[in-house]
N, C-alpha and C positions, 0 to 999 in steps of 0.2 A: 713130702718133705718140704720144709717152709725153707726156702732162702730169703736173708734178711741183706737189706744191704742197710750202710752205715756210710753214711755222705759225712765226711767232717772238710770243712771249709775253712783251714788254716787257722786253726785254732776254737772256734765254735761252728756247733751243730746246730742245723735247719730242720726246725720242728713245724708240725701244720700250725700250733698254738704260738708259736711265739713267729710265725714268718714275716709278720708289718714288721717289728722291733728286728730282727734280725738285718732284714731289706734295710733298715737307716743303718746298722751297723755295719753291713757290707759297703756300704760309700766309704766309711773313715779307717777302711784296710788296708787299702793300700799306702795310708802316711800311716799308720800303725806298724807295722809289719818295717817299713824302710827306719823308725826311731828307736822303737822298742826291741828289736830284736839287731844280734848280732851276726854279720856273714857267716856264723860257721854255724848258727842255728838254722840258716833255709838248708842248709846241707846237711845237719844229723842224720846219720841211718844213710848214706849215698853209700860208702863203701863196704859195709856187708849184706847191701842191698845187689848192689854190683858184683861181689863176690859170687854171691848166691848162682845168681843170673847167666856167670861166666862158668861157676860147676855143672850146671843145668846144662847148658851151649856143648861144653866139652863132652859129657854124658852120651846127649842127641847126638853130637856130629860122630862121635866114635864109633857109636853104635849106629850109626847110615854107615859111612865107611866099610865097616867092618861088614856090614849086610849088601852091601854094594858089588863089595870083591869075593864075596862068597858065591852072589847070584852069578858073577859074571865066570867064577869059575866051575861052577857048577854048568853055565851052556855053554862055554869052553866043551868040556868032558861029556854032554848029553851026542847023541848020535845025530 
């Protein structure tokens, strides 16, 4: 099975072909990124990203809890 990974660097990708031109465009990112883009654009996707994260969290900890108090009442009731 191939795992691919996908590096995107705030808005353009770093290829073996293009990485000299990319490396000059990486310097003028960070005054790009503060003119061009609006505060609510570094944050799209935070809160159903967040969401997700916090169902996942509740999911896990419920089911330790609930496997927790099971084991302990189970060596409770063993001899």
């Amino acid at each position: 099975m191939e795992v691919r990974l996908i590096v995107v660097m705030s808005g353009f990708g770093v290829s073996e072909q293009n990485a000299t031109e990319s490396a000059g465009r990486a310097a003028a990112l960070p005054k790009n990124l503060c003119t061009e883009r609006t505060p609510g654009d570094h944050f799209r996707g935070v809160f159903p990203r967040m969401a997700a994260i916090s169902l996942g969290g509740f999911i896990f900890l419920g089911a330790y809890d609930h496997t927790h108090s099971l084991l302990l009442e189970v060596g409770r009731n063993s001899p």
